[in-house]
Structures are given as C-alpha cells and as structure tokens.
N, CA, C and O of each residue as an XYZ file, in Angstrom:
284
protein
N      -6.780    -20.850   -100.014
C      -7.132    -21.909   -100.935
C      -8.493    -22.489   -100.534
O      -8.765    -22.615    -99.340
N      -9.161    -22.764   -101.278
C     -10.700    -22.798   -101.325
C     -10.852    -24.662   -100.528
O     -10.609    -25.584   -101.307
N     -11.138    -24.932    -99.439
C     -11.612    -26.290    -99.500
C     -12.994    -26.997    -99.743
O     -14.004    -26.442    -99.311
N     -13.100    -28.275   -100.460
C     -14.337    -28.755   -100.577
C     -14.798    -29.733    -99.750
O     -14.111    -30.710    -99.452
N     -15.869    -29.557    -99.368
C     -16.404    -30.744    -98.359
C     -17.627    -31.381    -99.068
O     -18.579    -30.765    -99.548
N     -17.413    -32.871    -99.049
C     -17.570    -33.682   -100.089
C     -19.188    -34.479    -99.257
O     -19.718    -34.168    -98.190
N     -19.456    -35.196    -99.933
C     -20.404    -35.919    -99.438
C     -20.093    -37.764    -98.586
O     -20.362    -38.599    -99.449
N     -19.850    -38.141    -97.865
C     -19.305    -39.407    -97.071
C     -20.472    -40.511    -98.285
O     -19.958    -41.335    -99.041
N     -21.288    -40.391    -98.256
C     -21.797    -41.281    -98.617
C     -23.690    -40.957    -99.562
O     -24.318    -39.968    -99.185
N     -24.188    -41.683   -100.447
C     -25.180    -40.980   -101.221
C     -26.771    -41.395    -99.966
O     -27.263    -42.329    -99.332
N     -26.968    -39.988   -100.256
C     -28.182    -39.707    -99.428
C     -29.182    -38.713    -99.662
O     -29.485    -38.394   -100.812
N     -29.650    -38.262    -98.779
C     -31.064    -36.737    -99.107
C     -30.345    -35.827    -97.818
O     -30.175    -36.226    -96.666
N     -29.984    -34.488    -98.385
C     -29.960    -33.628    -97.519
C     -30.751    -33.077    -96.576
O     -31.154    -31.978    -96.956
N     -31.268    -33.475    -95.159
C     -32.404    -33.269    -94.440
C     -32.160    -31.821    -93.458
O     -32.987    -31.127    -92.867
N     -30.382    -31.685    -93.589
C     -30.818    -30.329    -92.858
C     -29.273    -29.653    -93.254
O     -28.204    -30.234    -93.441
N     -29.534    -28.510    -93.290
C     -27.571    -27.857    -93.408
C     -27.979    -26.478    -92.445
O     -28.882    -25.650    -92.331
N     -27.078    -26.725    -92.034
C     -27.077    -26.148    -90.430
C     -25.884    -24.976    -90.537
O     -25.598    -24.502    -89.438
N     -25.218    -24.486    -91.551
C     -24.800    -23.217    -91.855
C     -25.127    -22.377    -92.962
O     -25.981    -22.780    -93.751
N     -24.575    -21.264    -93.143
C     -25.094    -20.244    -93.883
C     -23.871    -19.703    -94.659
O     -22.771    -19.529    -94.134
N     -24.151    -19.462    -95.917
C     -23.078    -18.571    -96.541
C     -22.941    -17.216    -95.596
O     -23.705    -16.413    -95.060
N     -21.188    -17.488    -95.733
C     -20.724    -16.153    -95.004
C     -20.280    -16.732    -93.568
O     -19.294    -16.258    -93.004
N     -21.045    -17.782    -92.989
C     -20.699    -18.317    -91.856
C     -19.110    -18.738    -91.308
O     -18.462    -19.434    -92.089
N     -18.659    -18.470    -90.409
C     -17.218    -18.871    -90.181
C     -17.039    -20.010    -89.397
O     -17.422    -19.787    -88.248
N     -16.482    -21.485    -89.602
C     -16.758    -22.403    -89.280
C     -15.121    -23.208    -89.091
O     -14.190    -23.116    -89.892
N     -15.137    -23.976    -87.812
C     -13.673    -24.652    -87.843
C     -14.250    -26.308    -87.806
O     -15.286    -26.970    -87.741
N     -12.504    -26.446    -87.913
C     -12.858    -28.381    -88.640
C     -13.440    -29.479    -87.156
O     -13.008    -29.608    -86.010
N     -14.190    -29.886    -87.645
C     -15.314    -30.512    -87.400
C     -16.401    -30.936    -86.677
O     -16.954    -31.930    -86.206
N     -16.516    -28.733    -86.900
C     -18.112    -28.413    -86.555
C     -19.119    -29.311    -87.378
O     -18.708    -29.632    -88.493
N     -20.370    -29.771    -87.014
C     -21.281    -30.175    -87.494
C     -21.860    -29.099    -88.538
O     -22.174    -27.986    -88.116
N     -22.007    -29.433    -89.944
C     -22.256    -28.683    -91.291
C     -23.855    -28.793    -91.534
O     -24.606    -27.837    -91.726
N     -24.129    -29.835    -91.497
C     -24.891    -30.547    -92.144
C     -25.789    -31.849    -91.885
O     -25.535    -32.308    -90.772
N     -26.725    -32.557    -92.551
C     -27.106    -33.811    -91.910
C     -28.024    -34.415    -93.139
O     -29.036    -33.934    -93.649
N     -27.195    -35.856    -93.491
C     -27.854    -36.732    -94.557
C     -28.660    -37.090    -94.179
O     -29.081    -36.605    -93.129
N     -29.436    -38.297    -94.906
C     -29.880    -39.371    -94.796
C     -29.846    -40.517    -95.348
O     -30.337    -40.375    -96.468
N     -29.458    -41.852    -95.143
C     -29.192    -42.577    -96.032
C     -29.418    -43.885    -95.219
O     -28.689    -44.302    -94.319
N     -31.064    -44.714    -95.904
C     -31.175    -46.131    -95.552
C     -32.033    -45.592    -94.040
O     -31.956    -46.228    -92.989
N     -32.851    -44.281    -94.205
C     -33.760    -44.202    -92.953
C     -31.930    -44.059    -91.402
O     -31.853    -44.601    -90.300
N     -31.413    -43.601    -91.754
C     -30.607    -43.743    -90.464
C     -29.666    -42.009    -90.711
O     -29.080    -42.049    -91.793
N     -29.459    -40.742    -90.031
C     -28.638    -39.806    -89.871
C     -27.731    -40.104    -89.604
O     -27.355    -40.887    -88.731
N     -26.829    -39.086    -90.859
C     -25.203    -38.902    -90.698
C     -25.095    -37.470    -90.944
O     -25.653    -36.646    -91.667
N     -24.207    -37.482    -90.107
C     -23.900    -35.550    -89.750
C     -21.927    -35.600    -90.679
O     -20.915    -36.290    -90.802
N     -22.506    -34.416    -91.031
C     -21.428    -34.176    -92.050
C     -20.791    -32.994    -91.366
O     -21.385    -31.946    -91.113
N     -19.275    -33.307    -91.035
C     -18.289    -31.980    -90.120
C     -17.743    -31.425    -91.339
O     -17.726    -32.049    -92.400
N     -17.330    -30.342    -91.200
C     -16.530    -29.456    -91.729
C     -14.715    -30.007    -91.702
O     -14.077    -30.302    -90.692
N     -14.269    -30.013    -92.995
C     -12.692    -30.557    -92.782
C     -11.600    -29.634    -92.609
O     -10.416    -29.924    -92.784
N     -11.920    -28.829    -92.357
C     -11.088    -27.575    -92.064
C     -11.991    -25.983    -91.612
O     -13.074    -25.672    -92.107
N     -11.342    -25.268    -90.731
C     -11.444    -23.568    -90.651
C     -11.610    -23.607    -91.697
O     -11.188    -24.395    -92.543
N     -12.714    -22.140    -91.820
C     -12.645    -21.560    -92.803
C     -13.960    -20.899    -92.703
O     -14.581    -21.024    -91.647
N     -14.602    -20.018    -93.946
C     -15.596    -18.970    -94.243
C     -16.240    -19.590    -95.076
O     -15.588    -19.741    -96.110
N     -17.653    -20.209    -95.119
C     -18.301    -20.902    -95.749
C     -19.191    -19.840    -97.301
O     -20.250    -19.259    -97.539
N     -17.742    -20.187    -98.025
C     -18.161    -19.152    -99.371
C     -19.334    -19.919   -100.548
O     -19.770    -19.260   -101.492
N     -19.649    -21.043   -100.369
C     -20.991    -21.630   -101.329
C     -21.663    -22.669   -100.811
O     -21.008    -23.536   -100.234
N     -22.694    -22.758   -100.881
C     -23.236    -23.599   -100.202
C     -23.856    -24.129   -101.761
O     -24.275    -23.241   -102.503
N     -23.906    -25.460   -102.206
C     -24.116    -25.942   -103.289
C     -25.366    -27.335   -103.258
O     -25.399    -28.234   -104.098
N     -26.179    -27.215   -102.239
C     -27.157    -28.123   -101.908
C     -28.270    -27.586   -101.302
O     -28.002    -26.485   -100.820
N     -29.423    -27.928   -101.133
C     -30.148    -27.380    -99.976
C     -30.992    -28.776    -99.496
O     -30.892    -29.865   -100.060
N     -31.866    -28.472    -98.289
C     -32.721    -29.464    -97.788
C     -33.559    -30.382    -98.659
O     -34.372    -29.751    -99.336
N     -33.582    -31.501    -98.804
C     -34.223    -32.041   -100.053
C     -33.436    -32.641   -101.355
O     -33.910    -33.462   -102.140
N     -32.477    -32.210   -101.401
C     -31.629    -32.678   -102.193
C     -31.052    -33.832   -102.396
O     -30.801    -34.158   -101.235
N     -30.571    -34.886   -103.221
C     -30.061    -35.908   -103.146
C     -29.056    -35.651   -103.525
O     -28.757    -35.005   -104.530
N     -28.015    -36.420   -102.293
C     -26.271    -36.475   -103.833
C     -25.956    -37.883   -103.654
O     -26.400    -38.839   -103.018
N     -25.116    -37.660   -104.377
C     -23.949    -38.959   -104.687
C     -22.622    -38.962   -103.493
O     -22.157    -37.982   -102.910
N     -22.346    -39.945   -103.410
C     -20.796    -40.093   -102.401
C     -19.876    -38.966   -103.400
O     -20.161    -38.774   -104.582
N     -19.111    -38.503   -102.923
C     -18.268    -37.458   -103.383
C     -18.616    -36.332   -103.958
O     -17.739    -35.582   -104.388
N     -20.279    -35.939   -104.094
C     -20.306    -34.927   -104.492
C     -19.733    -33.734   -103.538
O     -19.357    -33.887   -102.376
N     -19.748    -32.525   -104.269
C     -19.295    -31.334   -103.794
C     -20.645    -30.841   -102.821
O     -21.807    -30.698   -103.202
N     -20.192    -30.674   -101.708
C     -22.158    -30.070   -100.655
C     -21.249    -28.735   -100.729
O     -21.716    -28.004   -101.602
N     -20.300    -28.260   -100.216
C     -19.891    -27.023    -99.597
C     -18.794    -26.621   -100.175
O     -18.188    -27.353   -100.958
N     -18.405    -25.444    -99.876
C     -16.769    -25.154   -100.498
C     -16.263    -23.680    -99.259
O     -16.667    -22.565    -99.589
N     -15.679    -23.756    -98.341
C     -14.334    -23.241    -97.738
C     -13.776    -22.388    -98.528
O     -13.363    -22.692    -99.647
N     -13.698    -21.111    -97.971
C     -12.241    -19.787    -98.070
C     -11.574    -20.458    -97.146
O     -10.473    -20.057    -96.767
C-alpha cells in the first residue's frame, strides 16, 4: 500500500535528499523546508521504496501537501 508523506508545515523546498527508486525506513531524513528563514527536516513515516517524488528544490507547498509517496 502506497504511503504519502505530507508536508508538516507551508514552506520552500531547499533540499530533498532522496531519489526515486531509493529504499528508505521511517524516519530517515527525506528532505528539508524552509519556513520563516528557519530549517525543518522532513522524515520519512514509514519503510518503504521511494516510488514519486512530487516536488523538487525551489518549490513551495502548502501544509499537507503531498512531497513524496512510498511502495
């Protein structure tokens, strides 16, 4: 079952630190916002095979968007 790893809070994506295809357990460091000049590192919520990566560096999201999605 596919998991999604969401966004904690709205920011700019300054770095994502895995790769599609990558095999990753829960809560390896994924990723890294920014929000208000201050880093937040985004873990992984489960094992799994990092099948989409749906953001890249530069990007802005919203709290709950979708960044990643888990086999």
């Amino acid at each position: 079952m596919a998991e999604e790893i969401k966004a904690p809070l709205a920011g700019k994506v300054i770095s994502v630190l895995v790769s599609q295809g990558d095999s990753v357990e829960e809560d390896d460091e994924i990723m890294v916002l920014e929000a208000m000049k201050m880093e937040t590192s985004v873990y992984s919520t489960a094992d799994g095979k990092v099948s989409e990566i749906r953001v890249k560096t530069g990007d802005s999201v919203e709290e709950d968007d979708v960044l990643m999605i888990l086999e």
